[in-house]
C-alpha positions in Angstrom: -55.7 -44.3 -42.1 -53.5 -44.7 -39.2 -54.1 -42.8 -35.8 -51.1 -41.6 -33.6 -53.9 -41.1 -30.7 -52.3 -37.7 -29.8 -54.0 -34.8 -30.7 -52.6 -31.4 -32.5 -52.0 -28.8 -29.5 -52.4 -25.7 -32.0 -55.9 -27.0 -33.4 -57.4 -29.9 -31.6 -57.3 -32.2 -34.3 -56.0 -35.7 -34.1 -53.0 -36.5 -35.1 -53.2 -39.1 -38.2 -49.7 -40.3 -37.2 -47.0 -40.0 -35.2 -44.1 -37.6 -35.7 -41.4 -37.5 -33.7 -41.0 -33.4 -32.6 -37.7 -31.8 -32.9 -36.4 -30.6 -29.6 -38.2 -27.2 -28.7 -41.2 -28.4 -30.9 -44.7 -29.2 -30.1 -46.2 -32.0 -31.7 -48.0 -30.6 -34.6 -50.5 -32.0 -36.8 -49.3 -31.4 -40.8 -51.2 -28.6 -41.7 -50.6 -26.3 -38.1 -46.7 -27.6 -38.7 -46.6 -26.8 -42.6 -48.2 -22.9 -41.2 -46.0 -22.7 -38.5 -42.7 -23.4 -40.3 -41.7 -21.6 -43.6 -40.0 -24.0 -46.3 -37.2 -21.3 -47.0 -36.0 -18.1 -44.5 -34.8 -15.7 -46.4 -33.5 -12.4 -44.5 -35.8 -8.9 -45.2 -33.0 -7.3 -46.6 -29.2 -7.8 -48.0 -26.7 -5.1 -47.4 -23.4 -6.3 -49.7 -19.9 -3.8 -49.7 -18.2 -4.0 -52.8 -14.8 -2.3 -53.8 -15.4 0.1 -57.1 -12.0 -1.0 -58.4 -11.2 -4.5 -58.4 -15.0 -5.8 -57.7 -14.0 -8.0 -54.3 -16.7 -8.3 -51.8 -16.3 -7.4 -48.1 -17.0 -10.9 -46.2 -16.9 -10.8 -42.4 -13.9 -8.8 -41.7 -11.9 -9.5 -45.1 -12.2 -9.0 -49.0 -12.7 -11.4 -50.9 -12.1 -12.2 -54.8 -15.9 -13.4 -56.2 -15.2 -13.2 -59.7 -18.1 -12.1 -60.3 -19.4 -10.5 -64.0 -22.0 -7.7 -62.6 -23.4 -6.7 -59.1 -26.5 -8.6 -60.1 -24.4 -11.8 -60.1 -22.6 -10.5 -56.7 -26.5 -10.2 -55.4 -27.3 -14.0 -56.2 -24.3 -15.5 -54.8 -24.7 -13.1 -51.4 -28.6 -14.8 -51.5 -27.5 -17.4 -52.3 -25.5 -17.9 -48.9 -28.2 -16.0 -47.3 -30.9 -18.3 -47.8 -32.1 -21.1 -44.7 -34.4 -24.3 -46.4 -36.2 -26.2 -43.5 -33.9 -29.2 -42.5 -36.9 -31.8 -43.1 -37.6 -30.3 -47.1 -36.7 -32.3 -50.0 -36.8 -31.8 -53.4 -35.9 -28.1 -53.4 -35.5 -25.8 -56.4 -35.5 -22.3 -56.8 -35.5 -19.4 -59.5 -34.5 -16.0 -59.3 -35.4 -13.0 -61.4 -33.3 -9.8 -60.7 -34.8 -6.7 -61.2 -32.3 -3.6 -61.4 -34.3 -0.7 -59.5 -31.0 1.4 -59.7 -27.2 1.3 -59.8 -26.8 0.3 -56.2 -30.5 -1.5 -55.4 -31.5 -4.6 -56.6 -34.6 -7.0 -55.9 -34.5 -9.9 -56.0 -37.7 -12.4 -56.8 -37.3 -15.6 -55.6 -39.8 -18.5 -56.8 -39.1 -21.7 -54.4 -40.6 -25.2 -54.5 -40.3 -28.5 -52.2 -41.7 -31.1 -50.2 -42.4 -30.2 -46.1 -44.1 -33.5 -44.5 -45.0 -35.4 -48.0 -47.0 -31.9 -49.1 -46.3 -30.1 -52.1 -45.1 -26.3 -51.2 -44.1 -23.2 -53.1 -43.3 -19.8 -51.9 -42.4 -16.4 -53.5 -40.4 -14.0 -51.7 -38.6 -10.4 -52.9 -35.3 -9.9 -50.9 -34.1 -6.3 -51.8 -30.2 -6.0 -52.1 -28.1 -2.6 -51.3 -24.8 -2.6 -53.0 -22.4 0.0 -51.0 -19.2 0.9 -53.0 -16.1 1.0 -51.1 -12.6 0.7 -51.5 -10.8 -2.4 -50.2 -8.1 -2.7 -48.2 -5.9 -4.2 -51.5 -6.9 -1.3 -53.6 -6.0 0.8 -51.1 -2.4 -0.1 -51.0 -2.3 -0.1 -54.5 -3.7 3.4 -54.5 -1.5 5.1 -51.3 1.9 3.5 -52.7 2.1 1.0 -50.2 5.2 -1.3 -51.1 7.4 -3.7 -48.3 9.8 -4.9 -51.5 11.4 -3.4 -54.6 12.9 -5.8 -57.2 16.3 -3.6 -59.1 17.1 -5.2 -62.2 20.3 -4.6 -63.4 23.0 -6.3 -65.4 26.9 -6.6 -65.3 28.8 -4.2 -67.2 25.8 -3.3 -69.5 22.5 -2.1 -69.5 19.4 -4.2 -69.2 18.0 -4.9 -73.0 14.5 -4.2 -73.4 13.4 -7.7 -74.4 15.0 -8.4 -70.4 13.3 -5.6 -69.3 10.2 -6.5 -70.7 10.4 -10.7 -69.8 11.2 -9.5 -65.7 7.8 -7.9 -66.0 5.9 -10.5 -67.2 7.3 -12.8 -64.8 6.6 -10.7 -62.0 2.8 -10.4 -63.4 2.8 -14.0 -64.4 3.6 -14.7 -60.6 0.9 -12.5 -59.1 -1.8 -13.7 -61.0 -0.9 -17.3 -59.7 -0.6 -16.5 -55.8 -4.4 -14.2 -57.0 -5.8 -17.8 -58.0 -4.7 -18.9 -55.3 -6.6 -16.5 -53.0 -3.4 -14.5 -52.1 -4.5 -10.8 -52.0 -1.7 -9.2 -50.7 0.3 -10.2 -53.4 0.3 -6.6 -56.2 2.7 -4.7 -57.9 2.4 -1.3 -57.3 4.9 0.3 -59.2 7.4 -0.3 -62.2 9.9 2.3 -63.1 12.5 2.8 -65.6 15.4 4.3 -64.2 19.2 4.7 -65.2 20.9 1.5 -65.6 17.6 -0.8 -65.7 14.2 -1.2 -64.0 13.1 -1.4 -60.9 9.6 -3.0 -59.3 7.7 -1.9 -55.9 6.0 -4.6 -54.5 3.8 -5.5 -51.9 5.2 -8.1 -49.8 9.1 -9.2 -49.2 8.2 -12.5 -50.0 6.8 -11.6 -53.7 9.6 -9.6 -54.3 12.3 -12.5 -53.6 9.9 -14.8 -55.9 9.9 -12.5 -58.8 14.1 -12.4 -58.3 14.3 -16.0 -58.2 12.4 -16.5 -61.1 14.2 -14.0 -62.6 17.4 -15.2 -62.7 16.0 -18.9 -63.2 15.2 -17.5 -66.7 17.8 -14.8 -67.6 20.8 -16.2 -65.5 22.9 -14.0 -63.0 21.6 -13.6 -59.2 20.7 -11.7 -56.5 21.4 -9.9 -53.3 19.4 -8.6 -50.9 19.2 -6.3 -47.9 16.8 -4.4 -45.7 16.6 -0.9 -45.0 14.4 0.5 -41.8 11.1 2.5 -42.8 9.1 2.7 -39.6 7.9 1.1 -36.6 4.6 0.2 -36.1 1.8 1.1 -33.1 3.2 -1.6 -30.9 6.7 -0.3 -31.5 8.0 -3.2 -34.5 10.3 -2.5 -36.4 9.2 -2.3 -40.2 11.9 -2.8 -42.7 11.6 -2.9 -46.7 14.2 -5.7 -48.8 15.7 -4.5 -51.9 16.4 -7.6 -54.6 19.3 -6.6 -56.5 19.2 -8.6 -59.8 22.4 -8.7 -61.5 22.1 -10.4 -65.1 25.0 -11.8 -66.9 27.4 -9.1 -68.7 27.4 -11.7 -71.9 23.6 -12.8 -73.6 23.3 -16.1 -75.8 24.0 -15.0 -79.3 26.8 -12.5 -78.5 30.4 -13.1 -80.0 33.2 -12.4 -77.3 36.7 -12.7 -77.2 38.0 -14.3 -73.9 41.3 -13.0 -74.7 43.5 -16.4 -74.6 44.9 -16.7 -77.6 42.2 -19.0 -79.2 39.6 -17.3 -80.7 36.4 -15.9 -80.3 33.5 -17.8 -79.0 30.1 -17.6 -79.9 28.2 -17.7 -76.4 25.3 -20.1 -75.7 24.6 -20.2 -72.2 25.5 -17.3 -69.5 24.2 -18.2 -66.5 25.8 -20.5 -63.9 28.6 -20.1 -66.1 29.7 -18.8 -69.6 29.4 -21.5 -72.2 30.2 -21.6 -75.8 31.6 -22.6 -79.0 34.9 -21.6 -80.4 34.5 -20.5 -83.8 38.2 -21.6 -85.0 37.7 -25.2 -84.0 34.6 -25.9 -83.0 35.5 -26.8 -79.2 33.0 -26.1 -76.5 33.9 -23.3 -74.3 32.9 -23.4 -70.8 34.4 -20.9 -67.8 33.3 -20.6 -64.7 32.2 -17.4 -63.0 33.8 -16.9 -59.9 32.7 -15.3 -56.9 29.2 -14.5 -59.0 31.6 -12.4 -61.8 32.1 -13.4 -65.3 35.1 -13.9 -66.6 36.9 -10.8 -68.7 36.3 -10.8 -72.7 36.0 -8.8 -75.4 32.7 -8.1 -76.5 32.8 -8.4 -80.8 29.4 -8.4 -81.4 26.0 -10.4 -82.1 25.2 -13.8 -84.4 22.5 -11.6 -86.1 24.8 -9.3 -87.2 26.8 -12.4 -89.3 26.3 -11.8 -93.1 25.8 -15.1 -96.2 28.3 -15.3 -98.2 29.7 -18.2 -100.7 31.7 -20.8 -100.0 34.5 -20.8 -102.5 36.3 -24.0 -101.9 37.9 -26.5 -99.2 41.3 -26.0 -99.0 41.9 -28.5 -96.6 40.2 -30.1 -93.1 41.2 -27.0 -91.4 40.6 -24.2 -94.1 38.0 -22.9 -96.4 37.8 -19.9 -99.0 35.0 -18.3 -98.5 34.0 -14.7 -100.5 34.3 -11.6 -98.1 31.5 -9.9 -98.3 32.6 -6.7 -98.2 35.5 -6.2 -100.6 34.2 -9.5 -102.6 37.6 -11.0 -102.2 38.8 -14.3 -101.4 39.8 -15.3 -98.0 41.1 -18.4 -96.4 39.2 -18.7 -92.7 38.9 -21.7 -90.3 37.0 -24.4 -90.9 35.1 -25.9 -87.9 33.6 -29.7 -87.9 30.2 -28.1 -88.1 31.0 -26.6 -91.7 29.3 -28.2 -94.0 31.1 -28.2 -97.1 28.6 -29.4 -99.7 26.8 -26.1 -99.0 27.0 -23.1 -101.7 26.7 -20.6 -99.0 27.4 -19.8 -95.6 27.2 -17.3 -92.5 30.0 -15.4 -91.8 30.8 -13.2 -88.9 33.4 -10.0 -88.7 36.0 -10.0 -85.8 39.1 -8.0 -85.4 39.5 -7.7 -88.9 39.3 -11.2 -89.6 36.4 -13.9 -90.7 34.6 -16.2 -88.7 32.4 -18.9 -90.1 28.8 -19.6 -87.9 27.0 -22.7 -87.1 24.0 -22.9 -88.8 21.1 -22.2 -86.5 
């Protein structure tokens, strides 16, 4: 065996080869350097914060999200970022058996193993974790009412429907859960309401409440205004303002039979957002108007597609005409035929309007 000629300052012994010290280290023979040095530090305690309601983890100075299952799985990850191995080790591994001593105190048993200077180590170490319950700052808001936008959804000459009602709030859900995944904790709803004429959303940021309107009206047409109103100013004397997003959705909805009053016949509507789009049920033409300065255009509401009732289809009088039976006094009656009749059929849907008959396309 090799000798370095230097001799170990701790216990005398010479060196059996040379290591090159790490600044602020003596030059120590294995064993004196393998007592000196631990293989892992591991602190004597771990103190963790954790809020009671949503389970995020004080951090520094901020919350953060762990997605965690339990607090025992809270106490491994804190370890976890607590623990030091000796920059020279290799081959590290570690297990960990928790042991719950109560609802806020955990030990945790730590069996390490690895290589320090080409020698075999293992150490065992207990590291007590104290979970403190607290409520974060999030939470808080949540909890005190604390809103900086409100969404109002509303709708042109007509109340909100619930299915609308119900499809804003999942998109404003839908949305917070994705800036959430995305680390974004100030993004929360804290309030929905039903009130006269529609619904209305509290939420926590201006910039979450102009998303959710956005998206709104990406999916159920119509648009949106917005303006501030002056709550309060701040220590340093800002001015602190919350936005109202006033949704306004279409008067008309796909599926709804209207009468735009000129003379040609109802139109059963398709499309209601940018504009009003359609098809005449007399002819079959496509219907298309434009709504200007954000307004639809006037009509006569007639009713819905689902309301249309099957009925037989008597005969083709000619390629503008077909008999069809009314279904309500089971007499015949002439009524237009559209290009998208088909008249091999035995039956078809037929739909009451001022009195008269209209035939449907088939869905």
């Amino acid at each position: 065996m090799s000798r370095s000629g230097a001799f170990c300052p701790r216990c005398g012994e010479q060196i059996d080869r040379q290591t090159e010290p790490r600044r602020g280290e003596d030059r120590l023979c294995d064993a004196c350097y393998i007592d000196e040095y631990d293989l892992v530090d591991a602190p004597d305690r771990i103190e963790i914060s954790v809020c009671a309601q949503c389970g995020a983890v004080h951090r520094g100075n901020r919350w953060v999200d762990v997605g965690a299952e339990d607090y025992t799985d809270i106490a491994i990850d804190e370890l976890t970022d607590a623990l030091s191995v000796h920059v020279d080790a290799t081959g590290i591994s570690w297990q960990v058996a928790p042991e719950q001593v109560d609802q806020t105190t955990i030990k945790m048993h730590v069996q390490f193993s690895g290589v320090l200077r080409e020698t075999a180590l293992s150490e065992e170490l207990t590291v007590p974790v104290k979970i403190g319950r607290e409520t974060c700052t999030r939470c808080g808001r949540i909890a005190g009412g604390s809103y900086a936008g409100v969404v109002q959804l509303r709708a042109v000459d007509r109340d909100p429907t619930e299915d609308e009602q119900a499809r804003a709030q999942e998109i404003a859900h839908a949305l917070v859960e994705e800036l959430e995944d995305k680390g974004d904790r100030e993004a929360f709803i804290t309030e929905v309401s039903e009130v006269e004429g529609g619904l209305d959303m509290r939420l926590s940021t201006t910039r979450l409440g102009e998303q959710i309107a956005r998206r709104v009206t990406d999916e159920l047409g119509g648009e949106f205004t917005d303006h501030e109103t002056l709550v309060t100013e701040d220590e340093d004397g800002n001015e602190l303002y919350r936005v109202t997003f006033a949704v306004r959705l279409p008067p008309y909805r796909p599926g709804e039979v209207v009468d735009p009053g000129d003379g040609d016949g109802p139109v059963l509507v398709e499309s209601a957002r940018e504009m009003m789009r359609g098809t005449r049920l007399k002819d079959g033409e496509q219907y298309e108007t434009p709504f200007e300065d954000g307004s639809a255009p006037d009509a006569t509401r007639l009713g819905w597609a689902a309301e249309a009732e099957e009925t037989t289809l008597v005969a083709v009088e000619d390629e503008h005409a077909v008999q069809v039976l009314d279904p309500e006094t089971y007499e015949t009656k002439s009524v237009p035929r559209p290009p998208f009749v088909d008249t091999t059929a035995e039956t078809v849907r037929v739909f009451r309007g001022d009195d008269e008959l209209y035939i449907l396309p088939e869905d």
